[in-house]
PyMOL Python script that loads the backbone (N, CA, C, O; Angstrom):
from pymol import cmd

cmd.read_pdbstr("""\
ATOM      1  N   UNK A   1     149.317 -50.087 -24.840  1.00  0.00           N
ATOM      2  CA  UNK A   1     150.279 -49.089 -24.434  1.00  0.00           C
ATOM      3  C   UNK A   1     150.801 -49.358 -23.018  1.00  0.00           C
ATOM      4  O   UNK A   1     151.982 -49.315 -22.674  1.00  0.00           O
ATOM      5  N   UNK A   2     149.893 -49.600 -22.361  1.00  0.00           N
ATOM      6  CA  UNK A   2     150.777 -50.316 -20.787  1.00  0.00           C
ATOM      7  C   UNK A   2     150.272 -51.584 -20.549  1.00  0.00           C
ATOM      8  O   UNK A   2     149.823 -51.760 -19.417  1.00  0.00           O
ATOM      9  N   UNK A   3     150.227 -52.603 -21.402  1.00  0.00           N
ATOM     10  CA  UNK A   3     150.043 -54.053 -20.642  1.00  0.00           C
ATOM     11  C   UNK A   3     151.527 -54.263 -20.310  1.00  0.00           C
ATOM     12  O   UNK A   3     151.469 -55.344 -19.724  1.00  0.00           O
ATOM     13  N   UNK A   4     152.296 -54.051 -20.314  1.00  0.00           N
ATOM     14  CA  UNK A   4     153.625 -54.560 -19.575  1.00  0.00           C
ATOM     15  C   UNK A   4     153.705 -53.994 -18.218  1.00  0.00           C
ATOM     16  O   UNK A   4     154.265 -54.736 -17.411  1.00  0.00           O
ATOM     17  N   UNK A   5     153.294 -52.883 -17.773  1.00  0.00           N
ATOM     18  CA  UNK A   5     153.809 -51.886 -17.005  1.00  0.00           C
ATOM     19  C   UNK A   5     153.196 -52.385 -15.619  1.00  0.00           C
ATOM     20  O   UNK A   5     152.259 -53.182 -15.644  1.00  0.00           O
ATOM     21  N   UNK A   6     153.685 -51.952 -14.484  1.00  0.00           N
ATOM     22  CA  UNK A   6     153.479 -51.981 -13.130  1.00  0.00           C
ATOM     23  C   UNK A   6     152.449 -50.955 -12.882  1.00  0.00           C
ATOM     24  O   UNK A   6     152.770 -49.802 -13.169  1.00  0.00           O
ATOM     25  N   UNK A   7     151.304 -51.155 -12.415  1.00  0.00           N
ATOM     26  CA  UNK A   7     150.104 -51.026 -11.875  1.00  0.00           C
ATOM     27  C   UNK A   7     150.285 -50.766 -10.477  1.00  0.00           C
ATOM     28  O   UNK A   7     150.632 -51.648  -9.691  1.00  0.00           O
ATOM     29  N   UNK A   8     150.020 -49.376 -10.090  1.00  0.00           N
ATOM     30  CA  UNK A   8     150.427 -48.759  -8.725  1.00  0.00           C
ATOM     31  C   UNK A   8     148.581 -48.133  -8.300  1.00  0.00           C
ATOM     32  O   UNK A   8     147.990 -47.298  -8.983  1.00  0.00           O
ATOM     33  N   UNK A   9     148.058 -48.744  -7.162  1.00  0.00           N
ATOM     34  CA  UNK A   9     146.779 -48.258  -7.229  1.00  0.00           C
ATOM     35  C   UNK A   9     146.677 -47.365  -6.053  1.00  0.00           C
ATOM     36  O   UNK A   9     147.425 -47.464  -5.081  1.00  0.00           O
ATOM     37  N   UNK A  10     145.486 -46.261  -6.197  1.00  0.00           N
ATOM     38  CA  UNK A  10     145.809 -45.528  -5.452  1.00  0.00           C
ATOM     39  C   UNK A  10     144.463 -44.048  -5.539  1.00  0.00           C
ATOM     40  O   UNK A  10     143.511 -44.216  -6.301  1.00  0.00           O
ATOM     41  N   UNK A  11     144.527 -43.139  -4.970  1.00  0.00           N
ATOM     42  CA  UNK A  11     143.334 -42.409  -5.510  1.00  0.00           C
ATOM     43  C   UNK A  11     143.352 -42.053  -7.163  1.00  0.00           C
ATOM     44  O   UNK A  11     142.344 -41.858  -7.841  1.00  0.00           O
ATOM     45  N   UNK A  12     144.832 -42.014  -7.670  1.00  0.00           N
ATOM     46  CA  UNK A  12     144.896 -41.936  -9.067  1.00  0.00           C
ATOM     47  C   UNK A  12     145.457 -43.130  -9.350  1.00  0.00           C
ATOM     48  O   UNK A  12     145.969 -43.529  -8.304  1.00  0.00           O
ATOM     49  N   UNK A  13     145.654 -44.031 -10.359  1.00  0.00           N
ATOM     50  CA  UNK A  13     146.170 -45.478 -10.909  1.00  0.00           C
ATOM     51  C   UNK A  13     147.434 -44.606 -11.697  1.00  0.00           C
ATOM     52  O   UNK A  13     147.343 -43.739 -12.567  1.00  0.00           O
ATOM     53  N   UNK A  14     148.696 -45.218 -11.005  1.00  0.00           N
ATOM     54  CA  UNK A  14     149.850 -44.971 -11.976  1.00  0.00           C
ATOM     55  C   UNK A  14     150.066 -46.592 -12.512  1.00  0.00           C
ATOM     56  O   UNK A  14     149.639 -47.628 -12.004  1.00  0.00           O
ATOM     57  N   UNK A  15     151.081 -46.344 -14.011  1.00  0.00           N
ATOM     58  CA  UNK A  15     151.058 -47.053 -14.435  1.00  0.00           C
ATOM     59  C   UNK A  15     153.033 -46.585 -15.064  1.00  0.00           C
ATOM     60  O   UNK A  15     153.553 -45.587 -15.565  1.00  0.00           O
ATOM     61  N   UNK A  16     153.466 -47.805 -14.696  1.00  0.00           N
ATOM     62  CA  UNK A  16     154.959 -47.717 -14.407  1.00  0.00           C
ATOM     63  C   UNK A  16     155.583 -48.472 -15.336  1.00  0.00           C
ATOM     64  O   UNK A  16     155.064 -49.588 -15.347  1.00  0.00           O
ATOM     65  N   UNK A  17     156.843 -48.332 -16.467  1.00  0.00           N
ATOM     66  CA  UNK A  17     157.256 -48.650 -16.986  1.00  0.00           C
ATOM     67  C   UNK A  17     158.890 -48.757 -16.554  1.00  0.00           C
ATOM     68  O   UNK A  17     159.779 -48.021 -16.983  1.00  0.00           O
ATOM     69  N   UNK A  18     159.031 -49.739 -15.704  1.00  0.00           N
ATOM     70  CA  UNK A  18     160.982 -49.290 -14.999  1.00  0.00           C
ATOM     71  C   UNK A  18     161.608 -49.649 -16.057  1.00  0.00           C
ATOM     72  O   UNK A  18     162.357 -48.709 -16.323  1.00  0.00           O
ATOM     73  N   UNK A  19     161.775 -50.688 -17.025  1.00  0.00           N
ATOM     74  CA  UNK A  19     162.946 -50.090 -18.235  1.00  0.00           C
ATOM     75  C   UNK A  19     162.863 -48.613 -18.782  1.00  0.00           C
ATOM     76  O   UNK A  19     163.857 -47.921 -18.998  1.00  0.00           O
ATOM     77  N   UNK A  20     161.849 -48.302 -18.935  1.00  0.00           N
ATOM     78  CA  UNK A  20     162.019 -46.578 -19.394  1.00  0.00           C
ATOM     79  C   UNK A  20     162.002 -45.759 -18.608  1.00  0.00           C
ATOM     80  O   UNK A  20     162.531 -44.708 -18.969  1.00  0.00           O
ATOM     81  N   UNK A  21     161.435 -45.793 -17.230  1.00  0.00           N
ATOM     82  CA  UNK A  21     161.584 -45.052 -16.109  1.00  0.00           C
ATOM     83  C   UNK A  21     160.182 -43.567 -16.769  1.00  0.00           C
ATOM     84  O   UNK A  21     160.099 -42.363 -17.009  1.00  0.00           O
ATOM     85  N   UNK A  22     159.521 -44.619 -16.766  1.00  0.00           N
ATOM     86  CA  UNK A  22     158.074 -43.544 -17.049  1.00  0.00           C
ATOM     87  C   UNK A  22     157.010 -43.968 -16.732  1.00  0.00           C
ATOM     88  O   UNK A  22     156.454 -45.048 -16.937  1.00  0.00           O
ATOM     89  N   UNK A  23     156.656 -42.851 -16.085  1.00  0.00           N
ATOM     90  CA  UNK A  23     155.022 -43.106 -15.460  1.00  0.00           C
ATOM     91  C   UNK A  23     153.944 -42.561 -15.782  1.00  0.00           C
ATOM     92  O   UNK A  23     154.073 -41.356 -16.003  1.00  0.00           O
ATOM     93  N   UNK A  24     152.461 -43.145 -15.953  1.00  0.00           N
ATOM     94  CA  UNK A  24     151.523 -42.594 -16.674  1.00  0.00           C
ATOM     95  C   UNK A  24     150.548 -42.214 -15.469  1.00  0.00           C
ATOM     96  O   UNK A  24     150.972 -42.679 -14.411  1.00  0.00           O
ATOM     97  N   UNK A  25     149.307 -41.466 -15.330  1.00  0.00           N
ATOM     98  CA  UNK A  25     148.841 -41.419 -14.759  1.00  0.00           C
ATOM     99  C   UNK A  25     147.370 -41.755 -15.440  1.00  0.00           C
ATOM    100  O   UNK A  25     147.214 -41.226 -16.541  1.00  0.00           O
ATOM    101  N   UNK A  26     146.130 -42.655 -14.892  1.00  0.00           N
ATOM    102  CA  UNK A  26     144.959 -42.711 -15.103  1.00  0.00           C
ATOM    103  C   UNK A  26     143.971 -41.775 -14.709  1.00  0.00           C
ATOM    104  O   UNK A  26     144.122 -41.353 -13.563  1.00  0.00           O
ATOM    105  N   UNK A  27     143.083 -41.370 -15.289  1.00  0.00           N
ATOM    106  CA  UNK A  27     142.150 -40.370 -14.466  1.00  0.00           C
ATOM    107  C   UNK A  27     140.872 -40.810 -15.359  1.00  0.00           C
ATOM    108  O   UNK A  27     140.581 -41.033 -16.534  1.00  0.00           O
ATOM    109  N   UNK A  28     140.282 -40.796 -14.054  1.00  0.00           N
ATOM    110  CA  UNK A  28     138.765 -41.536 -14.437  1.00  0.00           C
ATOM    111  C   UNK A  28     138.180 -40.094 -15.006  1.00  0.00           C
ATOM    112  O   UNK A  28     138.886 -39.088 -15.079  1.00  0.00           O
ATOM    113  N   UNK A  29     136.763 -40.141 -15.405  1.00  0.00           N
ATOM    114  CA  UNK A  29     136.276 -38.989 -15.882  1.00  0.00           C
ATOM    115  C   UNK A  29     135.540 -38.774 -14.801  1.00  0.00           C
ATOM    116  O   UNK A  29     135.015 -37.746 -15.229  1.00  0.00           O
ATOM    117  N   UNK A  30     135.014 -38.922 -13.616  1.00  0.00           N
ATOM    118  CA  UNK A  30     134.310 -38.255 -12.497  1.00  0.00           C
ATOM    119  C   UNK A  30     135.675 -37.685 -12.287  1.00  0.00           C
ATOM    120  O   UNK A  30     135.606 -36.463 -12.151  1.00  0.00           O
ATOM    121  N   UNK A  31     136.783 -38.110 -12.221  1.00  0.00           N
ATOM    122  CA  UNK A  31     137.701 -37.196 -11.794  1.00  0.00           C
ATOM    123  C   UNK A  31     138.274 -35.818 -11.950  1.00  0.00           C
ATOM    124  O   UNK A  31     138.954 -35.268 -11.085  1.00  0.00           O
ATOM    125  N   UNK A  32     137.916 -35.236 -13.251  1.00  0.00           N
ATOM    126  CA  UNK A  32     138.038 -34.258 -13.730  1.00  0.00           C
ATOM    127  C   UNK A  32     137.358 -32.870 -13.375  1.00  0.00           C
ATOM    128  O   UNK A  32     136.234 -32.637 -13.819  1.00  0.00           O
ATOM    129  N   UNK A  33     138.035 -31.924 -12.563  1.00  0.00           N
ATOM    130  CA  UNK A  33     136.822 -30.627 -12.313  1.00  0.00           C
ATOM    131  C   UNK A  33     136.539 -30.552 -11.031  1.00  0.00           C
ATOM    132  O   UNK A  33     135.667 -29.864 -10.499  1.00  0.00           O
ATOM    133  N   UNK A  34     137.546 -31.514 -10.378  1.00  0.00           N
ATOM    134  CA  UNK A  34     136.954 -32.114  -8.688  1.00  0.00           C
ATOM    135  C   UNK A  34     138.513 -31.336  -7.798  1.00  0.00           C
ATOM    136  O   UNK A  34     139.650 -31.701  -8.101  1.00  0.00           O
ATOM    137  N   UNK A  35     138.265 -30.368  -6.823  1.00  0.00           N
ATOM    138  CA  UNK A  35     139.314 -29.985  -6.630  1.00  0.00           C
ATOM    139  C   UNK A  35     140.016 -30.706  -5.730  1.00  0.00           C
ATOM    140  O   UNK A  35     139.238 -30.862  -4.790  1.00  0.00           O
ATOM    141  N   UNK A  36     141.294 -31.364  -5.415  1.00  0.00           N
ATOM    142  CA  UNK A  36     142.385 -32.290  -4.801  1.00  0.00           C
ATOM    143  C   UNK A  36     143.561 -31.330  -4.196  1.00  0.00           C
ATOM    144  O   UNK A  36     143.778 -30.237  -4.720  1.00  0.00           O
ATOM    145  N   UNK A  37     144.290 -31.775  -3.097  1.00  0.00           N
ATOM    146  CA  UNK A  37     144.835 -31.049  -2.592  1.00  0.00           C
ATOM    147  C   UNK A  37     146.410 -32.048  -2.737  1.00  0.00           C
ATOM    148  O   UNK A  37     146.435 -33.242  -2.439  1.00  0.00           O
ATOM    149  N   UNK A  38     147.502 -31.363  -3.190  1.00  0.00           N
ATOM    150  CA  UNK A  38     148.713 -31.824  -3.456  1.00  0.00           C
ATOM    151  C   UNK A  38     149.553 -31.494  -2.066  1.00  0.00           C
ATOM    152  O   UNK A  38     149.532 -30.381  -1.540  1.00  0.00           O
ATOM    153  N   UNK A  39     150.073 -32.284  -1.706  1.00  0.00           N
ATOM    154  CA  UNK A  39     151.532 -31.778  -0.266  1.00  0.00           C
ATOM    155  C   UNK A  39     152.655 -32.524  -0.789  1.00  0.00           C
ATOM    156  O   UNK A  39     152.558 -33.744  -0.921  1.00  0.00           O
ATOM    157  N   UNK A  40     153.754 -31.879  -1.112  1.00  0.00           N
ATOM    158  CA  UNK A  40     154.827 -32.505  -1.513  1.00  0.00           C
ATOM    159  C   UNK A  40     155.494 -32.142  -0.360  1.00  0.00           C
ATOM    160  O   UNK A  40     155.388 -31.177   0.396  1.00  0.00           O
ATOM    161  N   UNK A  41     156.500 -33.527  -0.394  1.00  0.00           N
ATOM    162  CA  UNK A  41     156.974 -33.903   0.903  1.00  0.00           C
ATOM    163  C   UNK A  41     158.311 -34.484   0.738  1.00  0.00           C
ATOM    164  O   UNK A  41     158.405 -34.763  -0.457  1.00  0.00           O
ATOM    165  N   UNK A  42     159.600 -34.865   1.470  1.00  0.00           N
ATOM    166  CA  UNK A  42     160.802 -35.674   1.201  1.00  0.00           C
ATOM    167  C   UNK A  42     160.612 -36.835   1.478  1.00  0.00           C
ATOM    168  O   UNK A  42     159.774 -37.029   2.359  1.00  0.00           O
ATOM    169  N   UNK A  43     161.100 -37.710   1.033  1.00  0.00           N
ATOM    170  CA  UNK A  43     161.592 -39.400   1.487  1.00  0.00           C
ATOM    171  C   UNK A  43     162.839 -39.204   2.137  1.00  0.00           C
ATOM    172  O   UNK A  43     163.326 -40.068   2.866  1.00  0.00           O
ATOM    173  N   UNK A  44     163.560 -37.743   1.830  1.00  0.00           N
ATOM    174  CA  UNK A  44     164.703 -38.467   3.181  1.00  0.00           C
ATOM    175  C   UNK A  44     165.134 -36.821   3.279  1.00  0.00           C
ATOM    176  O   UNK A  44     164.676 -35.781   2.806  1.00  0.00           O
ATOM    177  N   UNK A  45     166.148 -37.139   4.062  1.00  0.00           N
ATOM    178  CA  UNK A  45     166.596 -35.364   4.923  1.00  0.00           C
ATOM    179  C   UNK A  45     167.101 -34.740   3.956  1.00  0.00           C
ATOM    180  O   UNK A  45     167.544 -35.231   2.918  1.00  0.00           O
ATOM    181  N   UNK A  46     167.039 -33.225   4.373  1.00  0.00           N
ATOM    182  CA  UNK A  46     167.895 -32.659   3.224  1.00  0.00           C
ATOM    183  C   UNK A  46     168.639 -31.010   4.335  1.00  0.00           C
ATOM    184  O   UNK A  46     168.944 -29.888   3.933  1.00  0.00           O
ATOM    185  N   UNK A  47     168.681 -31.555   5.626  1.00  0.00           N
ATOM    186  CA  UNK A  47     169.238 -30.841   6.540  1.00  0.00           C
ATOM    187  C   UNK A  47     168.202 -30.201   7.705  1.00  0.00           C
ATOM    188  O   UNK A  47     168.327 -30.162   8.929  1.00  0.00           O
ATOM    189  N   UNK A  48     167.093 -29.700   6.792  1.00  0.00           N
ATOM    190  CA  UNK A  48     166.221 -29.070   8.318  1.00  0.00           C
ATOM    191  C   UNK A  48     165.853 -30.229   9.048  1.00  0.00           C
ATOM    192  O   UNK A  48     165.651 -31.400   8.727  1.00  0.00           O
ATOM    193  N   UNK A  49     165.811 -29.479  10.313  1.00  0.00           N
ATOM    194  CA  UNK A  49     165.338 -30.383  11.305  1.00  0.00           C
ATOM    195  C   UNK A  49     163.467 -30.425  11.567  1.00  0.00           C
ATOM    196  O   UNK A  49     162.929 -31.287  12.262  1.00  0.00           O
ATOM    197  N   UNK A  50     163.005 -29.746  11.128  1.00  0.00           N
ATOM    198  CA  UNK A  50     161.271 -29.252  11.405  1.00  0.00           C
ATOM    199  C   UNK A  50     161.035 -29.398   9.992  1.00  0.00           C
ATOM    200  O   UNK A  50     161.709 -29.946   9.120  1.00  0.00           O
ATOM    201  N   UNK A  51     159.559 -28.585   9.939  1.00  0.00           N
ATOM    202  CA  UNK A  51     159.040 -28.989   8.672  1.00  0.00           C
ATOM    203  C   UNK A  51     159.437 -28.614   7.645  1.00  0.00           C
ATOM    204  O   UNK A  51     158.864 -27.608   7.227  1.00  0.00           O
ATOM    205  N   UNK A  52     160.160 -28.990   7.075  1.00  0.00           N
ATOM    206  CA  UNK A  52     161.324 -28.698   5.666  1.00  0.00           C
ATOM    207  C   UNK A  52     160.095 -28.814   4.321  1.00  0.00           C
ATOM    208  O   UNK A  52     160.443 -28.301   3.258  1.00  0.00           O
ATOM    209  N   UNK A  53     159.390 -29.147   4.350  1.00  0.00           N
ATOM    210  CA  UNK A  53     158.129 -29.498   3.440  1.00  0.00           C
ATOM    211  C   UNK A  53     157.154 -27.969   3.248  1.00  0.00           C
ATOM    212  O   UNK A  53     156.745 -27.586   2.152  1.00  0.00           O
ATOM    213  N   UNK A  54     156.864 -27.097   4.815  1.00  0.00           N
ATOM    214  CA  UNK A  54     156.895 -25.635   4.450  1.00  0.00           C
ATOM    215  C   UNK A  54     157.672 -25.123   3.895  1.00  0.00           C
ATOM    216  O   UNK A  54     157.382 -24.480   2.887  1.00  0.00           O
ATOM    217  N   UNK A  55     158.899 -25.217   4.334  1.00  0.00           N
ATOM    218  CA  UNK A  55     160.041 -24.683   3.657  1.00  0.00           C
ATOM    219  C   UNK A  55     160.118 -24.605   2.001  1.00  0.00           C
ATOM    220  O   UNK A  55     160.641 -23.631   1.459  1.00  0.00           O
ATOM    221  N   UNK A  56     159.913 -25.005   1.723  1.00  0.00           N
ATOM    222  CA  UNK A  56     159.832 -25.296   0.345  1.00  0.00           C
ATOM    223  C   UNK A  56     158.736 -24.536  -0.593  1.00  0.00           C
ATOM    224  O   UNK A  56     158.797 -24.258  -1.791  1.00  0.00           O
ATOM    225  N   UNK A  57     157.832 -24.324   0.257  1.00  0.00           N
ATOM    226  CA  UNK A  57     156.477 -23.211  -0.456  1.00  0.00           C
ATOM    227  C   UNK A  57     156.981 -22.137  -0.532  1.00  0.00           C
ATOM    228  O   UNK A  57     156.640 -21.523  -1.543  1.00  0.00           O
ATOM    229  N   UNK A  58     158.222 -21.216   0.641  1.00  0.00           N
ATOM    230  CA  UNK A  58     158.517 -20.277   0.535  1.00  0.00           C
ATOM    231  C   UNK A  58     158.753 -19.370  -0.712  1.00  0.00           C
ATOM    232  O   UNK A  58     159.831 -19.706  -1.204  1.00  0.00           O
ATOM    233  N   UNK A  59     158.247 -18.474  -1.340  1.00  0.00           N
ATOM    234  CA  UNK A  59     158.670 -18.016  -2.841  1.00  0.00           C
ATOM    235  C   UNK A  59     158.754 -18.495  -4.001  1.00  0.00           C
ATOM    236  O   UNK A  59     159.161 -17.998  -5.051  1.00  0.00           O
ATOM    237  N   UNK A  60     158.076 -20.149  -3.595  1.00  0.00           N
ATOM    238  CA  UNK A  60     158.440 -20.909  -5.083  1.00  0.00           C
ATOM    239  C   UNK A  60     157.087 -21.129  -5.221  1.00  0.00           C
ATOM    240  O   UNK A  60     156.844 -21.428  -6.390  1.00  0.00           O
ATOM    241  N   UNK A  61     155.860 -21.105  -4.357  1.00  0.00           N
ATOM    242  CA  UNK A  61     154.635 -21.604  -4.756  1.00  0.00           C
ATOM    243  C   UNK A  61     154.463 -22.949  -4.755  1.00  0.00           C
ATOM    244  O   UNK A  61     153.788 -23.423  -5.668  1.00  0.00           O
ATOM    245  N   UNK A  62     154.932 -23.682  -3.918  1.00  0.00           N
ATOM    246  CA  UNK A  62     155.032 -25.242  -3.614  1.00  0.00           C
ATOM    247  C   UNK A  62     154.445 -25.394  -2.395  1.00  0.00           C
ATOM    248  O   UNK A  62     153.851 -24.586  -1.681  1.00  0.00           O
ATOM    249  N   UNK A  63     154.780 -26.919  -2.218  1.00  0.00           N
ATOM    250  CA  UNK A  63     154.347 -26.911  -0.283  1.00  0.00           C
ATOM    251  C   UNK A  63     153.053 -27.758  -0.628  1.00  0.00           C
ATOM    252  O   UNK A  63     152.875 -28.836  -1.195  1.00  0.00           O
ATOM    253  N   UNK A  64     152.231 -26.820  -0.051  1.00  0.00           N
ATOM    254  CA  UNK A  64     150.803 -27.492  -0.235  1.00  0.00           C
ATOM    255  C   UNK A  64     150.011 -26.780  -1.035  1.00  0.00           C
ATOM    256  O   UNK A  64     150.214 -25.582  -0.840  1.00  0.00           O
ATOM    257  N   UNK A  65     148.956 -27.034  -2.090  1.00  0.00           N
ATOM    258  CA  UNK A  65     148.358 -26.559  -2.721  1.00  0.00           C
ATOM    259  C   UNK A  65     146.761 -27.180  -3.466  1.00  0.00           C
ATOM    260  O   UNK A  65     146.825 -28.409  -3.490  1.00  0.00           O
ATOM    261  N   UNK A  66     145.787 -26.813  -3.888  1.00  0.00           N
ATOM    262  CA  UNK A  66     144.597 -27.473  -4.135  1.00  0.00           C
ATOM    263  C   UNK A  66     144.938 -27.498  -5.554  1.00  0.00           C
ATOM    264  O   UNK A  66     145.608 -26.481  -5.729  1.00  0.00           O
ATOM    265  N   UNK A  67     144.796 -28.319  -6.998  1.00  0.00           N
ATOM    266  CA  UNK A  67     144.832 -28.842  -7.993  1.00  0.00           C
ATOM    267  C   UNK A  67     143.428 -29.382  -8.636  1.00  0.00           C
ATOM    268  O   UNK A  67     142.721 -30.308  -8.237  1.00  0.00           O
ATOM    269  N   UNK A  68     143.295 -28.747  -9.453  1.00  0.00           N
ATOM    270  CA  UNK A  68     142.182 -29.556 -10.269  1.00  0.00           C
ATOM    271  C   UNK A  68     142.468 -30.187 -11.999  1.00  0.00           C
ATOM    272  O   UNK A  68     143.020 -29.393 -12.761  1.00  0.00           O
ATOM    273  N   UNK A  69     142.195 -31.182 -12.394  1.00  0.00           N
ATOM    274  CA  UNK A  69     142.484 -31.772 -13.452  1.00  0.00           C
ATOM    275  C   UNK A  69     141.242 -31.395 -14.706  1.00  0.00           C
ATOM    276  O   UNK A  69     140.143 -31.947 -14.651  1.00  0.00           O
ATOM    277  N   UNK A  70     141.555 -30.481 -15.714  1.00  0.00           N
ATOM    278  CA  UNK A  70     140.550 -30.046 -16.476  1.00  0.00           C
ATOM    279  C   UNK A  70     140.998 -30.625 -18.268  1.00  0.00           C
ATOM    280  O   UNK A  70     142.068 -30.552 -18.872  1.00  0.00           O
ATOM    281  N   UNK A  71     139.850 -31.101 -18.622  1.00  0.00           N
ATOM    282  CA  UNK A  71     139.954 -31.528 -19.868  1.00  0.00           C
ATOM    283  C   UNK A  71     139.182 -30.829 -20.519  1.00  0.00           C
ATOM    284  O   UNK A  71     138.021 -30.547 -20.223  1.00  0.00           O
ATOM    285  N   UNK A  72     140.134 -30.319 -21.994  1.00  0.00           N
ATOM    286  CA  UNK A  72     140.011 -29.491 -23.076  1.00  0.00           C
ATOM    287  C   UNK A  72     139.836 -30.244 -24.150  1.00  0.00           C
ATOM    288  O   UNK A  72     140.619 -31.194 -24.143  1.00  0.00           O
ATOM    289  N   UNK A  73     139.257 -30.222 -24.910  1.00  0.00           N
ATOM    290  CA  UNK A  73     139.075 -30.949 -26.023  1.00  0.00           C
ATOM    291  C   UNK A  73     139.458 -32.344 -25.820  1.00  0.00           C
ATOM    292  O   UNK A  73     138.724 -33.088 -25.169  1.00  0.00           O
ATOM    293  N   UNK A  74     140.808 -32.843 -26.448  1.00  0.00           N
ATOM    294  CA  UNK A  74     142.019 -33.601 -26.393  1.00  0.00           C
ATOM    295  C   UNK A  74     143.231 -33.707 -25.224  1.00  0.00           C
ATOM    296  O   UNK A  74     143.975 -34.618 -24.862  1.00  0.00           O
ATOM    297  N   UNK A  75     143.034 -32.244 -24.805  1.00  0.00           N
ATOM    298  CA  UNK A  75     144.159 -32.211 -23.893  1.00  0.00           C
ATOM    299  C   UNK A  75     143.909 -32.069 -22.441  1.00  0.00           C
ATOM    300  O   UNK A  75     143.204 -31.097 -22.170  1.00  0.00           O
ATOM    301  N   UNK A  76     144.275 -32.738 -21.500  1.00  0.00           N
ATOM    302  CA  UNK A  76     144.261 -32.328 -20.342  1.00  0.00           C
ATOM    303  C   UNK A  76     145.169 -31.517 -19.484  1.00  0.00           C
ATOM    304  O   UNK A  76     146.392 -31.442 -19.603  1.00  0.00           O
ATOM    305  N   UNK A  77     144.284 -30.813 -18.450  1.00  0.00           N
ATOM    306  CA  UNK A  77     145.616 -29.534 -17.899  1.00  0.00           C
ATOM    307  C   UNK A  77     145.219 -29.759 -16.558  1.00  0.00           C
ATOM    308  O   UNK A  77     144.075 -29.925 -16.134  1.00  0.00           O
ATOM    309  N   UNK A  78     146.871 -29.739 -15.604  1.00  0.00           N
ATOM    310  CA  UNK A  78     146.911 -29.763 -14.326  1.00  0.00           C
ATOM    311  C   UNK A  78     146.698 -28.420 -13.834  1.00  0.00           C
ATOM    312  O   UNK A  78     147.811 -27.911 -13.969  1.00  0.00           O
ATOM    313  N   UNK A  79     146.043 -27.671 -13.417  1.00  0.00           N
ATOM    314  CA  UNK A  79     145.528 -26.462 -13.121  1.00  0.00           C
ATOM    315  C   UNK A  79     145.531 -25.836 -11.796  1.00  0.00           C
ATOM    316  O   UNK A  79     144.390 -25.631 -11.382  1.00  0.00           O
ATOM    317  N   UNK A  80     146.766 -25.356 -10.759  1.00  0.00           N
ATOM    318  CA  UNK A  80     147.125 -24.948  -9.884  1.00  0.00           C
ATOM    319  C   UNK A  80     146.049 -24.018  -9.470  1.00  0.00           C
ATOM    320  O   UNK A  80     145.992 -22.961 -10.097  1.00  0.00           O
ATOM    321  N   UNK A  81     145.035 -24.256  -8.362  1.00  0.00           N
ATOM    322  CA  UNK A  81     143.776 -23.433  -8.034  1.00  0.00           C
ATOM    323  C   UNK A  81     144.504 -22.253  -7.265  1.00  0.00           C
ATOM    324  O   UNK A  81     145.196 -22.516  -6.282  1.00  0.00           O
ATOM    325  N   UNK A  82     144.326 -20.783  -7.772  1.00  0.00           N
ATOM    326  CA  UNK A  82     144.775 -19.495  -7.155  1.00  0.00           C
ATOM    327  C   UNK A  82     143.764 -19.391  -5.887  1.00  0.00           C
ATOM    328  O   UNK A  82     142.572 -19.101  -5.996  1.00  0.00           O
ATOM    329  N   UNK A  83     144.444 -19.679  -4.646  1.00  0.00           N
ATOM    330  CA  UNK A  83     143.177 -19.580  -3.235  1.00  0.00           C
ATOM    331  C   UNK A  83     143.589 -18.061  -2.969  1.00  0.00           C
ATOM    332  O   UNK A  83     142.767 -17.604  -2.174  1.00  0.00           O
ATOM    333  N   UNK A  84     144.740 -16.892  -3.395  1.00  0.00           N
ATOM    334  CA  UNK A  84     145.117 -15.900  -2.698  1.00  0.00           C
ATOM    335  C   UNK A  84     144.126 -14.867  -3.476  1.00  0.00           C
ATOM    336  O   UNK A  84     144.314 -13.711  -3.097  1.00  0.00           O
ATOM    337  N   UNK A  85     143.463 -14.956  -4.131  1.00  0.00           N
ATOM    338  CA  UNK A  85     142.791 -14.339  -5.580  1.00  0.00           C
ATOM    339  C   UNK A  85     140.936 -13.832  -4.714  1.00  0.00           C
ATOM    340  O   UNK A  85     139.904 -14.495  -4.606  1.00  0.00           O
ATOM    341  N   UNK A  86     141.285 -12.389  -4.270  1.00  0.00           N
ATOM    342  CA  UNK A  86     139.954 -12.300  -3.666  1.00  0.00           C
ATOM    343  C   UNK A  86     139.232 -11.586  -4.732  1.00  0.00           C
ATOM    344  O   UNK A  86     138.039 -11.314  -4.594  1.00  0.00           O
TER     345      UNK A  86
END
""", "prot")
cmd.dss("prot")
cmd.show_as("cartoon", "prot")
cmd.util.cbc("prot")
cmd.orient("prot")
């Protein structure tokens, strides 16, 4: 299924297909259940001058956030950890 594909290594192994423009992600099984922290960020401007990367959490629930990867039977789920939840 990906011996053709571009091999991107990294704390997770993507695995890149540029004629189809699809990417897989690997996840080891220690990996699963382990909580990881996501920061999405720009590669290029999009007008603010400061941290435009907060900006973005505002009301949408983005920004920065902790993630854990949980496997169900067959299926795996990216699982947005609720930290506001006392």
């Amino acid at each position: 299924m990906i011996k053709d594909f571009d091999k991107i290594e990294g704390l997770f192994e993507l695995y890149r297909d540029p004629e189809e423009n699809k990417v897989f992600l690997a996840i080891r099984p220690d990996q699963f259940d382990q909580i990881y922290l996501c920061s999405i960020t720009r590669t290029q401007g999009d007008g603010y001058f400061f941290d435009s990367a907060s900006l973005v959490s505002i009301g949408r629930g983005w920004g920065t956030f902790p993630f854990v990867f949980q496997r169900v039977g067959k299926k795996v789920f990216f699982a947005h950890k609720n930290v506001y939840y006392r």
